[in-house]
DRENKE-861540 format. One record per residue: residue number from 1; x, y, z of N, C-alpha, C in turn. Coordinates in Angstrom, 2 decimals, m for minus. Layout:
NUM;X;Y;Z;X;Y;Z;X;Y;Z
...
END
This chain:
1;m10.39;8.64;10.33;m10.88;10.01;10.34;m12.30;10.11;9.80
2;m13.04;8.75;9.78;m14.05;8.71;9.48;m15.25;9.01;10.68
3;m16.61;8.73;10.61;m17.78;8.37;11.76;m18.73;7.53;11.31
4;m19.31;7.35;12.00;m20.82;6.30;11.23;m21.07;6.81;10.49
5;m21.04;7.93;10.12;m21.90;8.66;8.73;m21.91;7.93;7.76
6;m20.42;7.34;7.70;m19.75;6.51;6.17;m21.16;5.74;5.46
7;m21.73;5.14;6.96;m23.06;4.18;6.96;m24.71;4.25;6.40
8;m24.27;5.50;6.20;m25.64;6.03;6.11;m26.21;5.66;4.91
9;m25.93;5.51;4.09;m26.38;4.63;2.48;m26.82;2.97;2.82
10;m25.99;2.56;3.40;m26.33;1.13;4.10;m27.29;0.92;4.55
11;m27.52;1.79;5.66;m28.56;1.74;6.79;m29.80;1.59;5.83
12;m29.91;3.47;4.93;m30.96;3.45;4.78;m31.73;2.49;3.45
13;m30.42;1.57;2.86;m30.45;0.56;1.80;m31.25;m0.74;2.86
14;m30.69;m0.89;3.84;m31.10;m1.83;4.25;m32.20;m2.10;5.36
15;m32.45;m1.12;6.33;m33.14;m0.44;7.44;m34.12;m1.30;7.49
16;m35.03;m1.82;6.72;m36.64;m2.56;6.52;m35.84;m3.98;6.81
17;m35.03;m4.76;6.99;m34.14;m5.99;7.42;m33.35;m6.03;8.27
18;m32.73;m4.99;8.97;m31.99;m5.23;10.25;m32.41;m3.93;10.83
19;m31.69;m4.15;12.36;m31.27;m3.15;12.92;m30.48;m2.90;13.51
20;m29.59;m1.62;12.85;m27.98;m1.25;13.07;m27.99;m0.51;14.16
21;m26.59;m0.83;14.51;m25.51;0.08;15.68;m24.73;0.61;14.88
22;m24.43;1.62;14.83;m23.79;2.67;13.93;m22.84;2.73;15.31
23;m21.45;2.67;15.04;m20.54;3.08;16.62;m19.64;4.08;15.54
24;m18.74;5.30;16.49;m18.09;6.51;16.26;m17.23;5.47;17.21
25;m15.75;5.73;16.45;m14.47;4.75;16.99;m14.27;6.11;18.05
26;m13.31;5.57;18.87;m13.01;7.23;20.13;m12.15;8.21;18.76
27;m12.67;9.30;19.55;m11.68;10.27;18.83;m12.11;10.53;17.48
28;m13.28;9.85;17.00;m14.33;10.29;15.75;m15.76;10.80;16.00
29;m16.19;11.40;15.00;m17.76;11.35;15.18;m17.80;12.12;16.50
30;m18.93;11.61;17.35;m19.12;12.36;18.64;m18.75;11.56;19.64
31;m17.62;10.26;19.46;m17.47;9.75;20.22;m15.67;10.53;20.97
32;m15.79;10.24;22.61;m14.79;11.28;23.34;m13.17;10.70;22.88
33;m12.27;11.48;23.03;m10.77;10.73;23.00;m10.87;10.11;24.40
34;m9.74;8.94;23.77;m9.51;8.48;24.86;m8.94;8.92;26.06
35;m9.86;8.34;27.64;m9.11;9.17;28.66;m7.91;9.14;29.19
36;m7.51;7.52;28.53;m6.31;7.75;28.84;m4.84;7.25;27.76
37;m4.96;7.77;27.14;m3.91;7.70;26.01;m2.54;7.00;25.87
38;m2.33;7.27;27.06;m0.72;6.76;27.49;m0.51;5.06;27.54
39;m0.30;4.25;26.85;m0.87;2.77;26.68;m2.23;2.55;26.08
40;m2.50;3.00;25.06;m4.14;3.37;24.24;m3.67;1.52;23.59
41;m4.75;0.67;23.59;m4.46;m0.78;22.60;m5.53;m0.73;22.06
42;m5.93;m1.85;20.93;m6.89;m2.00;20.42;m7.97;m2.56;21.37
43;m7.71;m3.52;22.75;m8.28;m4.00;23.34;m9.13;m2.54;23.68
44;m8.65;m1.23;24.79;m9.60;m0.31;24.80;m10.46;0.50;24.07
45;m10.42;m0.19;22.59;m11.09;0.29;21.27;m12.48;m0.71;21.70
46;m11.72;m1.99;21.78;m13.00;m2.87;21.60;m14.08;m2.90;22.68
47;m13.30;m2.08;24.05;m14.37;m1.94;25.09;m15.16;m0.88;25.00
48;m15.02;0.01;24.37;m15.77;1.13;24.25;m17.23;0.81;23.03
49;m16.28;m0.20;22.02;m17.63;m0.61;20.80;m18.42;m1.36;21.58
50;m18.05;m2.27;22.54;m18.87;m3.36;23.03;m19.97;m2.42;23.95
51;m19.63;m1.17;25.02;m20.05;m0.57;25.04;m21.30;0.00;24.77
52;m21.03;m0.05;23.51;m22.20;1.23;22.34;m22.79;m0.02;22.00
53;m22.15;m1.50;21.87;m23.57;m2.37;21.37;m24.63;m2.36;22.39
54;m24.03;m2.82;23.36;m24.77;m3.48;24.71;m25.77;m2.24;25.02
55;m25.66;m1.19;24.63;m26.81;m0.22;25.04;m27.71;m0.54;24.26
56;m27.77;m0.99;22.78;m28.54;m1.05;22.10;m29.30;m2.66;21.98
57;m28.09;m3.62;22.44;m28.50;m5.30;22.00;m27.96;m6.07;23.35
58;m29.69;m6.99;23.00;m29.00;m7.98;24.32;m28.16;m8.53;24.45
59;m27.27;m9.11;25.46;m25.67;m9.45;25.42;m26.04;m11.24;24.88
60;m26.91;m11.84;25.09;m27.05;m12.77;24.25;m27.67;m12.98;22.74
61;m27.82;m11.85;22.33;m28.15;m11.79;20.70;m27.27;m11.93;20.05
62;m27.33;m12.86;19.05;m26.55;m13.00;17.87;m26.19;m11.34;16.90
63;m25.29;m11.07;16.61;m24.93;m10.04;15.93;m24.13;m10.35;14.57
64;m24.08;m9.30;13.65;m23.33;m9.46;12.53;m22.28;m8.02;12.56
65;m21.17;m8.40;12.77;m20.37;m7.55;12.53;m19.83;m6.98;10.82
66;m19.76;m5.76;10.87;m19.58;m4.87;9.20;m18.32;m3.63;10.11
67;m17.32;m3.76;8.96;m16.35;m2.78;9.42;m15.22;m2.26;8.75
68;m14.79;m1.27;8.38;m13.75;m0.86;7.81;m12.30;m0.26;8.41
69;m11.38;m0.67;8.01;m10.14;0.44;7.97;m9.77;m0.34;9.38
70;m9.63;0.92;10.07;m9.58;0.79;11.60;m10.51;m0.05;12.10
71;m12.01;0.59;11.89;m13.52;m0.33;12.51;m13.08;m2.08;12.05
72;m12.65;m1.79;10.96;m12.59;m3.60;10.30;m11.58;m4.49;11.48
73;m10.53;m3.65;11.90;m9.26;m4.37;12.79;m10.10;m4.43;13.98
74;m10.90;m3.73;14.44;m11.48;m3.65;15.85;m12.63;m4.39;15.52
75;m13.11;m5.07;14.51;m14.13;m6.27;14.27;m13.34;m7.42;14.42
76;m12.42;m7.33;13.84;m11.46;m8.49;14.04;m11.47;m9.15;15.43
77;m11.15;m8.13;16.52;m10.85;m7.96;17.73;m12.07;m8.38;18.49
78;m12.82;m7.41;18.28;m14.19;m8.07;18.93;m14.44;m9.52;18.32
79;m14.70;m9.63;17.26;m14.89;m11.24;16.83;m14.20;m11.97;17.87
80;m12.74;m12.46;17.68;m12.65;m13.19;18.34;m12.67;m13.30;19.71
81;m13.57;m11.84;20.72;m13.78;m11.85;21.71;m15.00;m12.13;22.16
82;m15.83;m12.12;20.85;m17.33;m12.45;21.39;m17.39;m13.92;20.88
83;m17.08;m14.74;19.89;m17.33;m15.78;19.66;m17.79;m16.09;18.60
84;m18.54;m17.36;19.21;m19.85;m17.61;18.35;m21.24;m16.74;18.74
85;m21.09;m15.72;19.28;m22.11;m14.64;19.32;m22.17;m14.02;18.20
86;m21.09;m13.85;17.41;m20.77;m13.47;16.22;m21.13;m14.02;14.44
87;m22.56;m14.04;14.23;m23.12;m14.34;13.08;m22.62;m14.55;12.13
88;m21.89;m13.24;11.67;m21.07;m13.66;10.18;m20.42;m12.02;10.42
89;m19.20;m12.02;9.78;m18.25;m10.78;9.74;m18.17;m10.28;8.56
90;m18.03;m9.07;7.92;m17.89;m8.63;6.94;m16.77;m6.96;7.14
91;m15.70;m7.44;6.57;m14.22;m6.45;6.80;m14.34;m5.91;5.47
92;m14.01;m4.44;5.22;m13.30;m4.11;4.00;m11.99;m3.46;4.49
93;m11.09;m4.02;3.93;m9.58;m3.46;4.15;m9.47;m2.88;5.63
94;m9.23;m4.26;6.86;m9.00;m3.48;8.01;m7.77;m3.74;8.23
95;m7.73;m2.78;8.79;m5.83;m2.29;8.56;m5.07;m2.88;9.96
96;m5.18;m4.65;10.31;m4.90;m5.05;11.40;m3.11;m4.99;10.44
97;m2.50;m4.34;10.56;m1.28;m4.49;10.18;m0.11;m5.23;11.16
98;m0.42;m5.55;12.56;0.01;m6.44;13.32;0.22;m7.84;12.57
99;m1.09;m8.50;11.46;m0.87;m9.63;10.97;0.10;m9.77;9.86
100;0.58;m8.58;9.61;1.82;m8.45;8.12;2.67;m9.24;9.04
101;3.65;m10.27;7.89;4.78;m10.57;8.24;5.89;m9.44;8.66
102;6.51;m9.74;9.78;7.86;m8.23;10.04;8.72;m8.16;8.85
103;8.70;m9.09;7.74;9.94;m8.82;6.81;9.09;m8.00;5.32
104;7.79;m8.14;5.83;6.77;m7.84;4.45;6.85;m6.23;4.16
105;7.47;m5.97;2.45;7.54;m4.83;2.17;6.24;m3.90;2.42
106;5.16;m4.64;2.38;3.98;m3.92;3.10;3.98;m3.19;4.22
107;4.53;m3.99;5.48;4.91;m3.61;6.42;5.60;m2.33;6.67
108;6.73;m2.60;5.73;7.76;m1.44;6.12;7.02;m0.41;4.95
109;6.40;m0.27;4.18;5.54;0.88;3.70;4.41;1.33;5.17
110;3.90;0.92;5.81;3.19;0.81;7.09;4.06;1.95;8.03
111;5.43;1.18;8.77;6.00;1.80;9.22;6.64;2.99;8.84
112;6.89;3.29;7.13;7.11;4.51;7.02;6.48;5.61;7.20
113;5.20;5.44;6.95;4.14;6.30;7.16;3.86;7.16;8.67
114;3.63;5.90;9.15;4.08;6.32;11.07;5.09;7.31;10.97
115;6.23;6.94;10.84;7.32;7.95;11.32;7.60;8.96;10.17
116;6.63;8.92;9.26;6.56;10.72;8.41;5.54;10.91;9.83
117;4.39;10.86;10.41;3.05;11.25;10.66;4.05;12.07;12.14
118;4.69;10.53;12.63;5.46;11.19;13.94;6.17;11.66;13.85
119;7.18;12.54;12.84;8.11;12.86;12.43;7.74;14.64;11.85
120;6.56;14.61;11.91;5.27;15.84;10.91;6.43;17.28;11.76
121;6.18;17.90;11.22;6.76;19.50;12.22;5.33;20.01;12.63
122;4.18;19.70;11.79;2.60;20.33;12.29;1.81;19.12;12.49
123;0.88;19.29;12.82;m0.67;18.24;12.99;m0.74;18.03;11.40
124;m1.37;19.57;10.62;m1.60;19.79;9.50;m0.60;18.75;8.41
125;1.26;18.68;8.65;1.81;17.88;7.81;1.33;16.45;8.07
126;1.46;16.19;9.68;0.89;14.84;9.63;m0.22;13.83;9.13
127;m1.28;14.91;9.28;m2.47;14.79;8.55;m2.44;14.77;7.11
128;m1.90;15.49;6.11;m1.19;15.31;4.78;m0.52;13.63;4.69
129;0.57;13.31;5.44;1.01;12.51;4.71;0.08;11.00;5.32
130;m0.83;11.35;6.14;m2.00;9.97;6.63;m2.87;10.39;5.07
131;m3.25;11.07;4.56;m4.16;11.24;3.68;m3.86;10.78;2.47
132;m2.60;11.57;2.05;m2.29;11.05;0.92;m1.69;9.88;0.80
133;m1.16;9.08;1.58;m1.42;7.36;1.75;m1.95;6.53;1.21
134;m3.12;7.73;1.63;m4.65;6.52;1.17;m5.16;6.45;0.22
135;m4.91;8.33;m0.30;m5.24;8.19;m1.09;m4.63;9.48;m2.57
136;m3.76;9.07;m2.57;m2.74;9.80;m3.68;m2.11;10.65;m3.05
137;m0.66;11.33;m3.57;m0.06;12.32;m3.18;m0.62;13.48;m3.92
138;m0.54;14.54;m3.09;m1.35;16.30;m3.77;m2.78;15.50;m2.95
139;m3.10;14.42;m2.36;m4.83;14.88;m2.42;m5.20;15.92;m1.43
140;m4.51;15.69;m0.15;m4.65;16.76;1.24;m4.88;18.17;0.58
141;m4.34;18.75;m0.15;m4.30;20.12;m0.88;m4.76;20.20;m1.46
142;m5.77;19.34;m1.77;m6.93;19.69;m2.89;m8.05;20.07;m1.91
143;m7.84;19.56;m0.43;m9.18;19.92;0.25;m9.56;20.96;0.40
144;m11.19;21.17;0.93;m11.12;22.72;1.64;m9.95;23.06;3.07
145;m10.21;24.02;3.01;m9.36;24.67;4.34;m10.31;23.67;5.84
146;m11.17;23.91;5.55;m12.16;23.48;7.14;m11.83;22.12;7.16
147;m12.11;21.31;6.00;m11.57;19.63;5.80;m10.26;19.23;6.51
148;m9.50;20.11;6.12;m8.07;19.76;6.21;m7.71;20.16;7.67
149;m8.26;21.59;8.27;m7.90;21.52;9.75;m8.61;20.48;10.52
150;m9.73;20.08;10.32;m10.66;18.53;11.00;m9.67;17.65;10.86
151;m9.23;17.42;9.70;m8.31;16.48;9.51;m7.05;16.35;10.72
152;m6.71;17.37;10.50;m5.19;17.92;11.45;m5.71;18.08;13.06
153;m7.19;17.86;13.31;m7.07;17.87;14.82;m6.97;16.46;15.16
154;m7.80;15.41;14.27;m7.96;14.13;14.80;m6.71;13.22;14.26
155;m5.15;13.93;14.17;m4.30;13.10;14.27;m3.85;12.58;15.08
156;m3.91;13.50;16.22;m3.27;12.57;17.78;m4.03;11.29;17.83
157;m5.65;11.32;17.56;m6.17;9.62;17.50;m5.31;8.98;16.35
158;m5.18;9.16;15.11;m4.85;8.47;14.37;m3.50;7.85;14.65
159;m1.88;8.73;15.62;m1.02;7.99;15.92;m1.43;6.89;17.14
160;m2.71;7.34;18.11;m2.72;6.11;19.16;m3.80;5.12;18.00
161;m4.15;5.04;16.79;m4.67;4.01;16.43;m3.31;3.16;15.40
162;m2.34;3.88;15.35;m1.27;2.94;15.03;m0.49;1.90;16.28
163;m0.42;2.87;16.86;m0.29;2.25;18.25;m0.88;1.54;18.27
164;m2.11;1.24;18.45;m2.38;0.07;18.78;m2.84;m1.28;17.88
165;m2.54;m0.45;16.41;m2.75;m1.87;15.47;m1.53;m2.39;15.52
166;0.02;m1.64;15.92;1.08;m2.16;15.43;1.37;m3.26;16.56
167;0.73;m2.61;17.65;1.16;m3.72;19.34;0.43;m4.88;19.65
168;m0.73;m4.91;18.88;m1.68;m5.87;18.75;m1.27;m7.37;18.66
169;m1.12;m8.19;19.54;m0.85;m9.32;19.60;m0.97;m10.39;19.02
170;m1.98;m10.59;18.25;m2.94;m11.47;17.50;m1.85;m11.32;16.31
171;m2.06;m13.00;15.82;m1.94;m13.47;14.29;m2.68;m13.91;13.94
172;m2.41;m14.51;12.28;m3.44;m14.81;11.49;m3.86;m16.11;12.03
173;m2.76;m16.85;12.53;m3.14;m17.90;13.54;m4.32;m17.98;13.90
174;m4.36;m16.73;14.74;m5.43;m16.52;15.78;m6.66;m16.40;14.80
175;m6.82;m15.85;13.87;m7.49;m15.29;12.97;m8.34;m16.87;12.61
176;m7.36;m17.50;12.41;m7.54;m19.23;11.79;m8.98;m19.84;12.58
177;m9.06;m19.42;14.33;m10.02;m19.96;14.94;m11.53;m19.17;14.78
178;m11.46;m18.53;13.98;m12.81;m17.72;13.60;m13.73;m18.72;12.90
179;m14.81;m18.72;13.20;m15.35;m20.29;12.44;m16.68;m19.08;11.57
180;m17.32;m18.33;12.13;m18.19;m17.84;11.63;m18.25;m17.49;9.57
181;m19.12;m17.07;9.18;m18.85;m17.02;8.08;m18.48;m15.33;7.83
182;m17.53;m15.38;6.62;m17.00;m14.14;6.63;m16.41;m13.58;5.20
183;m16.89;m12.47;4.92;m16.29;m11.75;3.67;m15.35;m10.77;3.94
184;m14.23;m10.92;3.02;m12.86;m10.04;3.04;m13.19;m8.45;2.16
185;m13.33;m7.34;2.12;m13.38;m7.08;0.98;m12.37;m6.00;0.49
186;m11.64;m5.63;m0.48;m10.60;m4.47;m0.61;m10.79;m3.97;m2.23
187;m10.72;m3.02;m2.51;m10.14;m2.08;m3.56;m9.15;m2.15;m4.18
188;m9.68;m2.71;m5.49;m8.64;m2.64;m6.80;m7.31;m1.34;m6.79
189;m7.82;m0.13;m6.53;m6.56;0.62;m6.11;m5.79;1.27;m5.08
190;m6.32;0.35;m3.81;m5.78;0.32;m2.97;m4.11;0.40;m2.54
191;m3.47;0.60;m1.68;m2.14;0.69;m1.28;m1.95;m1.03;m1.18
192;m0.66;m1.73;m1.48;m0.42;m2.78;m1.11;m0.79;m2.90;0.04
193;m0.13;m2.61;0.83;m0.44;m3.09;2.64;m1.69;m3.63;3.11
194;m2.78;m2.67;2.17;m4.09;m3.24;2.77;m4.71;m4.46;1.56
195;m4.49;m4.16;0.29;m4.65;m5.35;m0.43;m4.00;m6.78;m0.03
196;m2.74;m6.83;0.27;m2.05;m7.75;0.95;m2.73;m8.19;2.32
197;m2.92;m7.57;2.68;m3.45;m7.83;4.14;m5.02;m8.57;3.93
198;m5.96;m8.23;2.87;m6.91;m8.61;2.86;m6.72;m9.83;2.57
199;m5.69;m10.29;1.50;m5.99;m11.40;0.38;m5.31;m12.62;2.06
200;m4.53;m12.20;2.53;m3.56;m13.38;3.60;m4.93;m13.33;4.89
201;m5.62;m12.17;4.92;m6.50;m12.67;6.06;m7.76;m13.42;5.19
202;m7.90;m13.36;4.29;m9.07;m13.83;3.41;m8.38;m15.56;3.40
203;m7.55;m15.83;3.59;m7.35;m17.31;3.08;m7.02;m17.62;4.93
204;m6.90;m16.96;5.90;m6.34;m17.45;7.07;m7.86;m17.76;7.78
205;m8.65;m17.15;7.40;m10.11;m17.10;8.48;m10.55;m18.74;8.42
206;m10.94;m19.14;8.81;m12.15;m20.73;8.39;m13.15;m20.52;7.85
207;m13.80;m19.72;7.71;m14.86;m20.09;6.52;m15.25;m18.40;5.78
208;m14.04;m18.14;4.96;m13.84;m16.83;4.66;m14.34;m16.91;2.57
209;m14.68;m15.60;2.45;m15.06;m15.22;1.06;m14.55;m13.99;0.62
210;m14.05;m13.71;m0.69;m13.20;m12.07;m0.78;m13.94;m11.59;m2.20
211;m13.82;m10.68;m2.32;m13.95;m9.35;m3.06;m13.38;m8.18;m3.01
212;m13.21;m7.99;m4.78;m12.62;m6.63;m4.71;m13.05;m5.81;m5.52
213;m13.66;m4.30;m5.12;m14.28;m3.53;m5.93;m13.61;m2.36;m6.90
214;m13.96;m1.62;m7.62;m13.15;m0.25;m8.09;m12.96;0.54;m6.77
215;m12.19;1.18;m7.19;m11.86;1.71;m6.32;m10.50;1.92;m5.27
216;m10.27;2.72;m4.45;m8.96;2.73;m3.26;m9.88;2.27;m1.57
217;m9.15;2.47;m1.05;m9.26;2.52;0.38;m10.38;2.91;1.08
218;m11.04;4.11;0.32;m11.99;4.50;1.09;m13.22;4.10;m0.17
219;m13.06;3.37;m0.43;m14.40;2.70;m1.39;m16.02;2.78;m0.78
220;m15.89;2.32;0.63;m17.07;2.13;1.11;m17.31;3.64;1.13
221;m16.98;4.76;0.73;m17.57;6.17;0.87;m17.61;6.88;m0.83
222;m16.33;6.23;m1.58;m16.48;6.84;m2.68;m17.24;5.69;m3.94
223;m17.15;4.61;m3.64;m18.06;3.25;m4.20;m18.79;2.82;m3.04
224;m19.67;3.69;m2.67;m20.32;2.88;m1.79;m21.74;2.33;m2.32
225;m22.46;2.46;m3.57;m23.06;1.74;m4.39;m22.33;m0.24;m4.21
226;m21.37;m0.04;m4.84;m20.86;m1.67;m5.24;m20.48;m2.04;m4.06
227;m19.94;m1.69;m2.98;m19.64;m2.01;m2.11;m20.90;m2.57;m0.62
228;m21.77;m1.61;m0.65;m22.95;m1.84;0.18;m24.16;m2.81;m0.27
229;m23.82;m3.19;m2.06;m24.70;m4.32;m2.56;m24.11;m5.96;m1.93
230;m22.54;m5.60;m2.15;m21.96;m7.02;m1.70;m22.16;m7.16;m0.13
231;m22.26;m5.81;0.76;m22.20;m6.57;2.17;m23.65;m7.19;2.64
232;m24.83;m6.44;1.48;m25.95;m6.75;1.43;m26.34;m8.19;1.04
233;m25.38;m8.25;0.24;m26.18;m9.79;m0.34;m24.92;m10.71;0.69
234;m24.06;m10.32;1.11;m23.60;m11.42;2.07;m24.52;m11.45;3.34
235;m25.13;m10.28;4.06;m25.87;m10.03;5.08;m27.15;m11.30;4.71
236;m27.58;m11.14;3.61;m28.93;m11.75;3.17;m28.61;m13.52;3.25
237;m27.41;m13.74;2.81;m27.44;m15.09;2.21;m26.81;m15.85;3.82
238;m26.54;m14.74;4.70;m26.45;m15.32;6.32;m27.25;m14.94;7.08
239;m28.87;m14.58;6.66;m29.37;m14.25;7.53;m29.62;m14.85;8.52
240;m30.05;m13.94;10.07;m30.40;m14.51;10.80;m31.73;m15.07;11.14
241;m32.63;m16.04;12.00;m34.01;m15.92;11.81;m34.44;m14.86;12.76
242;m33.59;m14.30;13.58;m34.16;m13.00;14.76;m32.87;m12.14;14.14
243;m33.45;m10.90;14.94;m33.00;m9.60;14.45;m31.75;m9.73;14.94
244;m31.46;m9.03;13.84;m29.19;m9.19;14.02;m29.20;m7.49;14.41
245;m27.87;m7.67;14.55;m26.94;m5.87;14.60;m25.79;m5.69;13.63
END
């Protein structure tokens, strides 16, 4: 329920050394819902980002992928679809929850959530119990009124983005053939599911590095000081000698 905005401290931290693609996932920001919903996967996530690069970067430029939450699972995705086109990756808590083991109490905290969201009697409840998830119970009701209906329109994306993290094919296996260099990063008070998920994809990648900041889930917006220094100095210490994305 985020947009590039999240980015905007980054950018303008870093702007004089790269130059970013800021992408709006579908169904955020000003980017459209999807047209066709009915079978929504992560694969049609990743065609739409590839999309928004290629307008901006040549299809043979090296790039550096940066991504969170959702964006982080659909870096995942693209990574191992672009390759070694792929410079160095940097995830904070992406919520590929496909890679949880099926018996992992993580998991089934995962799946409960879904079926409160699909289970909601309003948009508005559904949107409540995606929120407070993330980030405490009572937080939804602390919002403004305008917050909270934004919130409650962009849930129909948020059940097709379970959808398609939960159908997502890929294991950590897969994860294993990533050779590029790569930082994990998650929040000290994060929900298990995504702490768990970081620390098992942080040891599954090939040439992976982790960190964890203060903070929950949405760190990169409410720590985004400590958080945008570490993707900085990982960005720096992989630089490229031509301009990355």
């Amino acid at each position: 329920m985020s947009s590039q905005s999240q980015w905007n401290k980054l950018v303008a931290r870093e702007a004089g050394r790269y130059r970013f693609v800021a992408v709006d996932l579908l169904g955020y920001g000003r980017a459209p819902f999807p047209l066709e919903p009915e079978g929504f996967t992560l694969a049609h996530e990743v065609d739409a980002v590839m999309a928004t690069i290629a307008a901006h970067v040549d299809i043979h430029e090296p790039i550096h992928l940066v991504g969170h939450s959702y964006g982080g699972a659909t870096a995942l995705r693209l990574a191992r679809e672009l390759g070694p086109r792929v410079h160095s990756l940097c995830v904070f808590e992406p919520v590929a929850f496909h890679l949880l083991p099926q018996d992992a109490p993580s998991r089934a905290d995962i799946l409960a959530v879904v079926a409160s969201i699909g289970g909601a009697a309003s948009r508005t409840d559904a949107a409540r119990s995606f929120i407070d998830y993330w980030n405490g119970a009572g937080t939804f009701d602390t919002l403004p009124e305008a917050q909270q209906a934004r919130f409650a329109a962009q849930i129909d994306k948020v059940k097709l983005d379970f959808q398609a993290l939960l159908g997502e094919p890929a294991t950590l296996a897969d994860c294993a053939s990533l050779a590029m260099p790569a930082l994990v990063l998650s929040g000290s008070a994060s929900p298990r599911s995504t702490r768990e998920l970081a620390a098992q994809l942080a040891g599954a990648l090939g040439n992976a590095a982790s960190a964890q900041v203060a903070g929950g889930h949405m760190a990169p917006i409410t720590h985004a000081d400590a958080v945008n220094a570490l993707i900085a100095a990982f960005l720096r210490e992989h630089a490229l000698e031509t301009a990355g994305a």
